[in-house]
C-alpha positions, 0 to 999 in steps of 0.5 A: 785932732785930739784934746790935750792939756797943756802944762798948765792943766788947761784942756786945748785941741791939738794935732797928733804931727807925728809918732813915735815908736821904738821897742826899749820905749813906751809909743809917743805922740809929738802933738802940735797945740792948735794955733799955737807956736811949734816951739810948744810942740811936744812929745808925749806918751800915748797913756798919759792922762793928758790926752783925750779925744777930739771935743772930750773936754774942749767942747764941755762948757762946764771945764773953764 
């Protein structure tokens, strides 16, 4: 499990599906967003600002 915000900037859970690795590349995560289709699955890198740890920003009541 992990927080993730999606492409409209909304903090939701989602499920680290796979990694990705390679040396030319920075590592991915291929997340799927929790009750959602997979064709909104997506890969992306373990820096990005969009990624949080499970509960961060899905449990605060303060974030709409």
């Amino acid at each position: 499990m992990i927080d993730v915000r999606d492409t409209e900037n909304i903090w939701v859970p989602g499920i680290v599906i796979g990694i990705y690795e390679s040396k030319d590349s920075e590592t991915k995560l291929l997340i799927h967003y929790k009750n959602w289709s997979k064709k909104f699955d997506e890969l992306i890198p373990v820096t990005s600002h969009r990624l949080a740890k499970p509960g961060f920003f899905t449990n605060r009541l303060d974030i709409p």
